[in-house]
N, C-alpha and C positions, 0 to 999 in steps of 0.2 A: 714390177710384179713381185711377189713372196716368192722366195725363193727358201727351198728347205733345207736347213744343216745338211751339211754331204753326210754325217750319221747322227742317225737320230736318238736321243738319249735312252737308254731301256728304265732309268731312273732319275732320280734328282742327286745324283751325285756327281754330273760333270757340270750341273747348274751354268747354262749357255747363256751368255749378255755380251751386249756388244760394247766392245770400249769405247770410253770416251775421251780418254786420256788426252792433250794437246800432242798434237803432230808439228812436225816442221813446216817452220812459215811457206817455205816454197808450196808444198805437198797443199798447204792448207788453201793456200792463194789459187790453184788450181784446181783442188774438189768444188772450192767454191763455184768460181767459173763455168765450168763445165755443167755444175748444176744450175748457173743461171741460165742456161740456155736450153738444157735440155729437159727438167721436170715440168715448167711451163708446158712444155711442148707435149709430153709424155698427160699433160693432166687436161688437152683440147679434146672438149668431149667428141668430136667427130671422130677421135683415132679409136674408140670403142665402139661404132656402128657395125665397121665391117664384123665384130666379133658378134654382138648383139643379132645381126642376119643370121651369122654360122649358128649361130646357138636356136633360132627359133625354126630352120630349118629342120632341126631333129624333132623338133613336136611332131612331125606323124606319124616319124617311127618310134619315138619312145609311149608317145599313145596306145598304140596296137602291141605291144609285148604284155602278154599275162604277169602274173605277180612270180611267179617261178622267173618266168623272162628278165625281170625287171631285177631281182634278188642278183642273179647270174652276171648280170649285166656292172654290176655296185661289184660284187667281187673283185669282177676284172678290171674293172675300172681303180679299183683300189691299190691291186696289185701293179700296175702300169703307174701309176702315181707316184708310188713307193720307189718305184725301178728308177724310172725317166724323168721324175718333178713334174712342174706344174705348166709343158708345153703348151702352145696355142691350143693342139688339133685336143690334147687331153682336158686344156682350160675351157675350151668349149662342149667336151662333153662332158663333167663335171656341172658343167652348170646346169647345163638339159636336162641331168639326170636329179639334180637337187631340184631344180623346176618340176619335172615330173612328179618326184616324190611329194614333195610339197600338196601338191594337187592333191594327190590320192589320200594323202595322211591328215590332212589340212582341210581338205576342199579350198584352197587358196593357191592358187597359181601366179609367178610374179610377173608382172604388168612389166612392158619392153622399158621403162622408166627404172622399176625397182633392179632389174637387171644393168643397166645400164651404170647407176648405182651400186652395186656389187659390184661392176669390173674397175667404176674407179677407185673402191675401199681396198681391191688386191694390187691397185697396182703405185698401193702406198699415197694415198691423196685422200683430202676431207670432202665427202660429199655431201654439198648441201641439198637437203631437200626441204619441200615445205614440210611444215606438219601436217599430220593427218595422210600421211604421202605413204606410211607402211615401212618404216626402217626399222623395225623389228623383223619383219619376214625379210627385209634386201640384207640385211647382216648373215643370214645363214648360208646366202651363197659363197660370199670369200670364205668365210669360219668355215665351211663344212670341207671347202674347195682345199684349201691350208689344212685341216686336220686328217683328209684322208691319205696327202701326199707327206703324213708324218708328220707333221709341224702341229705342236701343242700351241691353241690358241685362247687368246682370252678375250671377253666379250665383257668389256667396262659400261657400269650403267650410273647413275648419280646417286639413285639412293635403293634401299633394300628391299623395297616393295617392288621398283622395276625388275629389281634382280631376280626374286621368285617368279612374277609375272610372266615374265621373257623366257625366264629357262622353262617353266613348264610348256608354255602356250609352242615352241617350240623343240622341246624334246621328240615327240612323237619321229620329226622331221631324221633328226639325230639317230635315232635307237635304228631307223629302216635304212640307213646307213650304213649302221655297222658302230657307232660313236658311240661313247661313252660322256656326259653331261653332269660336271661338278655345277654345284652352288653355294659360293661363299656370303654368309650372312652378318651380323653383329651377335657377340655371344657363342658362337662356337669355341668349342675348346682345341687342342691344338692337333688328339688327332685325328678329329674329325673334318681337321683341314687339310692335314698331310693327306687325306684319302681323296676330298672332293678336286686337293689339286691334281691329284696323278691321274685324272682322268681326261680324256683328250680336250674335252671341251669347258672349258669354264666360266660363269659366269660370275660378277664380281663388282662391285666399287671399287672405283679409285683409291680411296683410304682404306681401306681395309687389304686390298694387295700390295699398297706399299707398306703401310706396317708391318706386313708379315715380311716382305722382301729386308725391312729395317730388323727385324729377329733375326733373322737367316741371317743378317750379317754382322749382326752382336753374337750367333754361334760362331758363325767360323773366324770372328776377331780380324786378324791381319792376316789371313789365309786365302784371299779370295781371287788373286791371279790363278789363269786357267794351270800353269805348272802346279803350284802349290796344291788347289786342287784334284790334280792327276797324281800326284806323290801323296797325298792321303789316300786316294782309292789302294794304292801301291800298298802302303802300310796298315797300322793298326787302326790309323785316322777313321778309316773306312764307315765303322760304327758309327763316331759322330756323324759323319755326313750324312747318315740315313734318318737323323732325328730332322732336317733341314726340311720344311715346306713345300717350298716350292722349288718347281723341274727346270728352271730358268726362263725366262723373258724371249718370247719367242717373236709371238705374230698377236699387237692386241688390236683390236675394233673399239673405239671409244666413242659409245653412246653419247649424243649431246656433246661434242665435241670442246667447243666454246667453253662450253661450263666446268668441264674438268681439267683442260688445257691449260686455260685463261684464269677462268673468276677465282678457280679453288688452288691458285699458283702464285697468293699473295701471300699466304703463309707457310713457314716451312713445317714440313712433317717430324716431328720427334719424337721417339721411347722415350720417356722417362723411365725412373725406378724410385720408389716412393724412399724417403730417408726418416729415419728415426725423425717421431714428432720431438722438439727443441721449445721449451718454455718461453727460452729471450726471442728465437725467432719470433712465438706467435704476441709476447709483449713488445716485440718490433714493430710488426705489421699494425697492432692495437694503437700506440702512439702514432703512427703515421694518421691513420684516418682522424685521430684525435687532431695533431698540428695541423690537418689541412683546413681543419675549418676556421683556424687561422687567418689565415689567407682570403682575401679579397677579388673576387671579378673584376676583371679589365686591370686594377691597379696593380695586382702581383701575378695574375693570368691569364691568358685570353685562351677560349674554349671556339676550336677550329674544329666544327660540326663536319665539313665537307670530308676535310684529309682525317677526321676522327685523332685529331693528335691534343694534349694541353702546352700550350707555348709559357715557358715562364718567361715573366718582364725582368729588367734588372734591378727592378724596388722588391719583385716576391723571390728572386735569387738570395737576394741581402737578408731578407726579413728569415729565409728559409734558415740559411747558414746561421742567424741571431739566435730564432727558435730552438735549435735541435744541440747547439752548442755543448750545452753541459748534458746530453743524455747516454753518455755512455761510448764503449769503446765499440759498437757495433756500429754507431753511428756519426764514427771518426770517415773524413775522405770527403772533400766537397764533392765528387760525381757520386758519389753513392747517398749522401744526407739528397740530394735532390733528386739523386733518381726517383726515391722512394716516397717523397712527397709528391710528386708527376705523378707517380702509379696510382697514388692514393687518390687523387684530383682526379685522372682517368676513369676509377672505379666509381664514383661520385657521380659526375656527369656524363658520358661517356658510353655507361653500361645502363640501359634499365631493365628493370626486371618484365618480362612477359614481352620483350622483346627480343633480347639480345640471352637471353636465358632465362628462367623458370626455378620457382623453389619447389622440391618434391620432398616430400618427408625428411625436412630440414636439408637439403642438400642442394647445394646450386649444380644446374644442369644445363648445359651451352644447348641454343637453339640455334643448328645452321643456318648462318645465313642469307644462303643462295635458296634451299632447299626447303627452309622452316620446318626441317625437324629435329628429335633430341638426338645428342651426342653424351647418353653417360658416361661413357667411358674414355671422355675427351677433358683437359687442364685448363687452364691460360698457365702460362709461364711467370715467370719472375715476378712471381709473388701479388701475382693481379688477383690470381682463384681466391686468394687467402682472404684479400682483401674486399673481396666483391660480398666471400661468406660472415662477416666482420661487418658491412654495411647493413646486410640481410639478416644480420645474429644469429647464424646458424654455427654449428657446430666448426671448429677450423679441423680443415684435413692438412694431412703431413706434406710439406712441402718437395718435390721431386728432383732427381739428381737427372741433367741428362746422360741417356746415354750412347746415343745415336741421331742422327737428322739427315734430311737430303729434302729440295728442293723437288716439285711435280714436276721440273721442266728434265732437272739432271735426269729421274726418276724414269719418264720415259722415254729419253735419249739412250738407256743403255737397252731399249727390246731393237730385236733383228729390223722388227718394222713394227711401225707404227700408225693406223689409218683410223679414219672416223666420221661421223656422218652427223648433220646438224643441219636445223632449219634457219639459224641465224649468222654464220660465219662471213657474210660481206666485209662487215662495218670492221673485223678482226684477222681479215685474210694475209695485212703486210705483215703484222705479229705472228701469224699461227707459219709463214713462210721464213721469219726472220731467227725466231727459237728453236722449230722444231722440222723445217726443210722440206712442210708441209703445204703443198698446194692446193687450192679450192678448187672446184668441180662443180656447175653449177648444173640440176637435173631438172629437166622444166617437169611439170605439175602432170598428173597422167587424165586427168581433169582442168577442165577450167573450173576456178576458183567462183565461189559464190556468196563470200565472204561480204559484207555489208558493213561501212561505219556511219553509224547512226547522231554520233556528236561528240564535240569533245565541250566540256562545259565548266566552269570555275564560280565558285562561290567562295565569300569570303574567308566565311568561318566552315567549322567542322556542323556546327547547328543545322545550318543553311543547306549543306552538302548532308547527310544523311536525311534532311527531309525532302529532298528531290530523288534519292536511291529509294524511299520507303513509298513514295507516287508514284516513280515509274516502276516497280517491281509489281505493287499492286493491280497495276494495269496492264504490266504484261500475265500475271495470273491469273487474271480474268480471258486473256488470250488461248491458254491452254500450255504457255512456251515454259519450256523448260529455263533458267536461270541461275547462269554461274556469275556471285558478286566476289570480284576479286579485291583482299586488303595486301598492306602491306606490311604488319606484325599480327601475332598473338593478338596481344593489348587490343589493337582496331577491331580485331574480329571478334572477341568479343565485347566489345563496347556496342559495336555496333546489333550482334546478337541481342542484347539488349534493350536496345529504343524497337527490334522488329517484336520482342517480348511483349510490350510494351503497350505496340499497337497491334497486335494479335495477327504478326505475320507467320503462318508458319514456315519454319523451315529448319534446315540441317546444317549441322557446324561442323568443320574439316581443320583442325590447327595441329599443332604439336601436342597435345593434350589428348587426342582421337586417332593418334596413328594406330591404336592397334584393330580399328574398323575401321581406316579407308577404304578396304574393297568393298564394305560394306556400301559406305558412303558415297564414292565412285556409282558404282552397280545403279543407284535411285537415281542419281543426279539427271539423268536425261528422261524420267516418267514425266507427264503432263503436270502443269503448275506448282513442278518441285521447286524451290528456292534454297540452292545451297551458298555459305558463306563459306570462303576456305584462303588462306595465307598463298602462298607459292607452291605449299605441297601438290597444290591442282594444277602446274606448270607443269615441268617440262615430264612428256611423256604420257601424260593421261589420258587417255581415250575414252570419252561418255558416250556410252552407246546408247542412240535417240529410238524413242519410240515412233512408232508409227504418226500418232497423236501430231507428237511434236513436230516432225519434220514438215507433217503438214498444213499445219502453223502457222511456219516459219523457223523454226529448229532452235538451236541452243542460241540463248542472248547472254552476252558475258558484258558484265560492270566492269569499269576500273574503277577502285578508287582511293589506287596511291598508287604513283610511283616508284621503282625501282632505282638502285644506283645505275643500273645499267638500262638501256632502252631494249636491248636484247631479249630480258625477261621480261618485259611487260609485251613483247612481239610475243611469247611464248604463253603469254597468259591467250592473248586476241586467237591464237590457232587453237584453241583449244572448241572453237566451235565451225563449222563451215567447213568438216573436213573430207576428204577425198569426195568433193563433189556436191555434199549436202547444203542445203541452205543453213545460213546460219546470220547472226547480228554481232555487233559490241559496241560499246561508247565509252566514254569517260567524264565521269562524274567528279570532279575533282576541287581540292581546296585549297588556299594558297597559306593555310598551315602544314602543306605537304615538308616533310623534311628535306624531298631533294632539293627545294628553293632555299639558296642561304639567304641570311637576317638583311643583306642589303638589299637583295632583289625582293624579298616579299615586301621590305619597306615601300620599293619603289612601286609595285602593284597594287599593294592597299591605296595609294595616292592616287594612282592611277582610278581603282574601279570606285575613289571617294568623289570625283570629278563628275561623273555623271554623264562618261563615253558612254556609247552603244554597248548592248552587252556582244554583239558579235564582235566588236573592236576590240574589246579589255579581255575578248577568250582569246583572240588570234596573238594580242602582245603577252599576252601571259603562257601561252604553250611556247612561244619564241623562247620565252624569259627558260620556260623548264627544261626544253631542252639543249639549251646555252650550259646551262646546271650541270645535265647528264652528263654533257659532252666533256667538262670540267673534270668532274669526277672521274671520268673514264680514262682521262688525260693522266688523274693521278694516280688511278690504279694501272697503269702502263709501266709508269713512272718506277712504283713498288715493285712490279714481277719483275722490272730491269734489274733493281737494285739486291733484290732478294736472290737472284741468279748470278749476279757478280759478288755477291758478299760467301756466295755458296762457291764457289769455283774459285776462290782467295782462297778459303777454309781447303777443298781438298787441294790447291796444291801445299799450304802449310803441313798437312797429315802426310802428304807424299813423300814433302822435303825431309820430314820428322823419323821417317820409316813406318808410319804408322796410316792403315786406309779409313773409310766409314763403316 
């Protein structure tokens, strides 16, 4: 369970985190231990009924108190929190009384599931729920529970639209509390951050509170042990410390667990700081792309689509080192003449544009992605951006000095606690136990599921597959059904926007390109014989609220037609209809040009469906085949957060050794 600082900060000046520093092998060998036997234990959903009873008992008395009653009641309640923490007999009514309020303020009361769900998010565990199941209302009971007993909470979502959505739709709940409700966005300036943080509640992305936690410690440099910090409040330090963010790393709820854990914890997080722009640099990067084309497919590189890496052979080694020879003293160092010819050959193949990023009034702009949306204010590193803008002929931006980094995993290792809730965490529960000492929770459905798979289907080519999306879309809008067709980049969705052009389908487009009307876009998507196209932005979290019409139907029909690196998110596109009860469809319309199929396996399925099997035979070996693929790839992005966690834990104890922190 949270348990709150024995004193609770009045500021961001004793900035609370938990260490993570290596302990002693014995000490280590036995937290270990001890948590093997007892989180498990702590995370069997039966040990939260008897609380789940306590708690629904109080519905008839917190029903009958007037709103004077009820105001009185939240006082005392608060003050008794503050006193005593977050005992059973207080953890039960805490949550009645967030239940209650809810009600009144909401007209939304939480269902003995969503409750159930809140007591496993307080008591530090991932609760999976299905979609569509309401983990935006099951969040406000740990968060409200944790914030009134003192404890500054944060409330992590994947991207910024869920951010506004979430804090508003539940503010109301918050403010008859007594709570105060930060909202950190993209584009804020800094003090309008320092403000939304110092308020009890916060809502936020993943990237965007670690960056600022990564400022906060390029202010205070090598000061960030809790003494050193105390000795500046002591002295004239004091000042500085009040310019700092954020109040420390308390109690967070992380939205989509999986997704901000796991997928967004293959990369590490960095500040740069932009450096004087350098002529030789950007006639560095210029030549690279130039030498590369040099270079020969298969004979001097092979291009590893799956793991997204370029392998040099030991004839495009030789030819590299031959090439680059006489070009100068920058280009002295076999690891660095070839680094830069890889980056170049990465940027080349690797990256394409309206997939993997977008040109916007000359400027390359990364499209997340988990999320498919834009990241302006995001780089690649070591000289990829420069080079991507160099392929695209846009203007070259100044290359960055870093100045700070830390890994998602170290990242949420230092809050007091850590919990989260997600409708896909099975397939990742030994990971999300093995990095972060989190267990799963599984909360069955408050509903049965009505949820429908209608086929899963493979055509050759991309031709073939989008004239079976533009048949069956036509006939279910002649149905009256509502229709979400899921792709898998930009690029797809419009291409595919296109041929419905074409043939005079209408409908709505949702990519990185439309983010600043998705709620717009969103809001339509469930009216009778709307046809929306949309990227992943229409994943995780999206709620299409169905019309009448539709439901009656038969409710939202969701396309696939591409898959994901991970199978996770195409589970997240399929819940996006049939939710808390309603009827609902999806299938999958699929091509065996999809990327997740590598070049061997689609060889061997073109053979295959050239034979002249059955077509239900050559769909059953070919979904085998994709999800063989998935699992590959998941394998190696496993592989990556392992590596990216131990090259990060090398690094701080070298900083430690050095006297110097992150």
């Amino acid at each position: 369970m949270y348990k709150r600082p024995q004193k609770r900060p009045a500021s961001n000046l004793e900035r609370p985190q938990r260490s993570i520093e290596r302990q002693q092998m014995m000490l280590r060998w036995w937290r270990a231990l001890s948590n093997f036997f007892s989180r498990p234990l702590r995370a069997a959903l039966l040990s939260y009924r008897p609380l789940l009873w306590r708690i629904k008992r109080l519905d008839a008395k917190y029903q009958q108190l007037t709103e004077n009653q009820l105001d009185q009641q939240i006082l005392q309640l608060r003050t008794q929190l503050r006193r005593k923490g977050l005992t059973d007999k207080l953890l039960v009514e805490a949550f009645a009384t967030v239940r209650e309020v809810a009600g009144r303020s909401l007209k939304m009361r939480h269902f003995d599931v969503q409750i159930l769900g809140g007591l496993a998010i307080l008591h530090g565990n991932i609760a999976q729920m299905q979609t569509g199941e309401g983990k935006t209302l099951t969040a406000t009971l740990p968060v409200a529970a944790a914030a009134m007993a003192g404890g500054p909470g944060h409330v992590i979502t994947v991207n910024d639209y869920l951010t506004g959505r979430d804090a508003q739709l539940m503010t109301p709940v918050y403010q008859r509390l007594g709570l105060s409700v930060g909202v950190i966005v993209q584009g804020m300036q800094v003090p309008q951050r320092r403000e939304q943080y110092a308020r009890d509640i916060v809502y936020c992305t993943a990237n965007e509170l670690a960056f600022d936690y990564l400022k906060d410690s390029i202010e205070l440099a090598d000061r960030q042990h809790p003494l050193h910090l105390h000795a500046l409040c002591l002295s004239s330090g004091q000042t500085k410390l009040k310019n700092l963010m954020l109040r420390g790393l308390h109690f967070a709820v992380v939205d989509e667990a999986d997704s901000v854990l796991l997928d967004e914890a293959r990369t590490p997080l960095i500040i740069s700081g932009e450096e004087v722009p350098q002529p030789q640099q950007q006639l560095i990067y210029q030549q690279a792309m130039q030498l590369s084309q040099q270079l020969q497919l298969s004979r001097d590189y092979k291009i590893l689509l799956q793991k997204r890496q370029i392998e040099m052979t030991s004839a495009g080694e030789l030819l590299g080192l031959q090439i680059t020879a006489q070009l100068g003293p920058f280009w002295q160092g076999r690891i660095r003449r070839l680094e830069l010819l890889r980056q170049a050959l990465t940027a080349r193949h690797l990256f394409v544009r309206d997939r993997h990023y977008l040109v916007d009034e000359q400027k390359v702009v990364i499209i997340d992605e988990h999320t498919g949306r834009l990241m302006p204010d995001r780089t690649w590193e070591r000289g990829l951006h420069q080079l991507i803008e160099i392929k695209e002929n846009c203007p070259l931006s100044a290359p960055r000095e870093t100045l700070a980094s830390i890994s998602f995993q170290n990242f949420f290792r230092h809050f007091h606690q850590v919990s989260g809730m997600t409708g896909t965490a099975s397939e990742v529960s030994a990971e999300l136990w093995r990095v972060y000492a989190l267990p799963v929770v599984n909360i069955p459905t408050n509903r049965d599921t009505k949820r429908l798979l209608t086929g899963k289907s493979f055509y050759r080519d991309e031709k073939q597959q989008w004239q079976a999306v533009c048949e069956q879309v036509s006939q279910l809008q002649k149905q009256g059904r509502a229709v979400l067709v899921g792709t898998a980049s930009l690029a797809t969705s419009e291409a595919l926007s296109a041929v419905f052009d074409q043939l005079g389908i209408v409908h709505q487009l949702l990519n990185a390109r439309q983010d600043e009307v998705e709620a717009q876009i969103i809001e339509c998507a469930g009216e009778p014989a709307t046809v929306t196209i949309a990227t992943s932005m229409a994943g995780r979290g999206t709620d299409i609220k169905l019309d009448a019409k539709v439901e009656a139907s038969g409710g939202l029909h969701v396309i696939i037609t591409g898959l994901h690196e991970s199978s996770r998110i195409d589970r997240q596109l399929q819940g996006r209809c049939a939710r808390q009860g309603d009827r609902g469809s999806y299938q999958m319309l699929l091509s065996l040009e999809d990327e997740v199929l590598s070049v061997f396996v689609r060889r061997i399925l073109m053979g295959l469906f050239s034979m002249g099997l059955p077509k239900n035979v050559c769909d059953y070996i070919a979904l085998l085949a994709i999800n063989y693929c998935q699992r590959r790839i998941e394998a190696d992005h496993v592989r990556l957060r392992s590596q990216l966690l131990k090259r990060d834990d090398q690094q701080k104890e070298l900083l430690s050794f050095s006297g110097q922190r992150l």
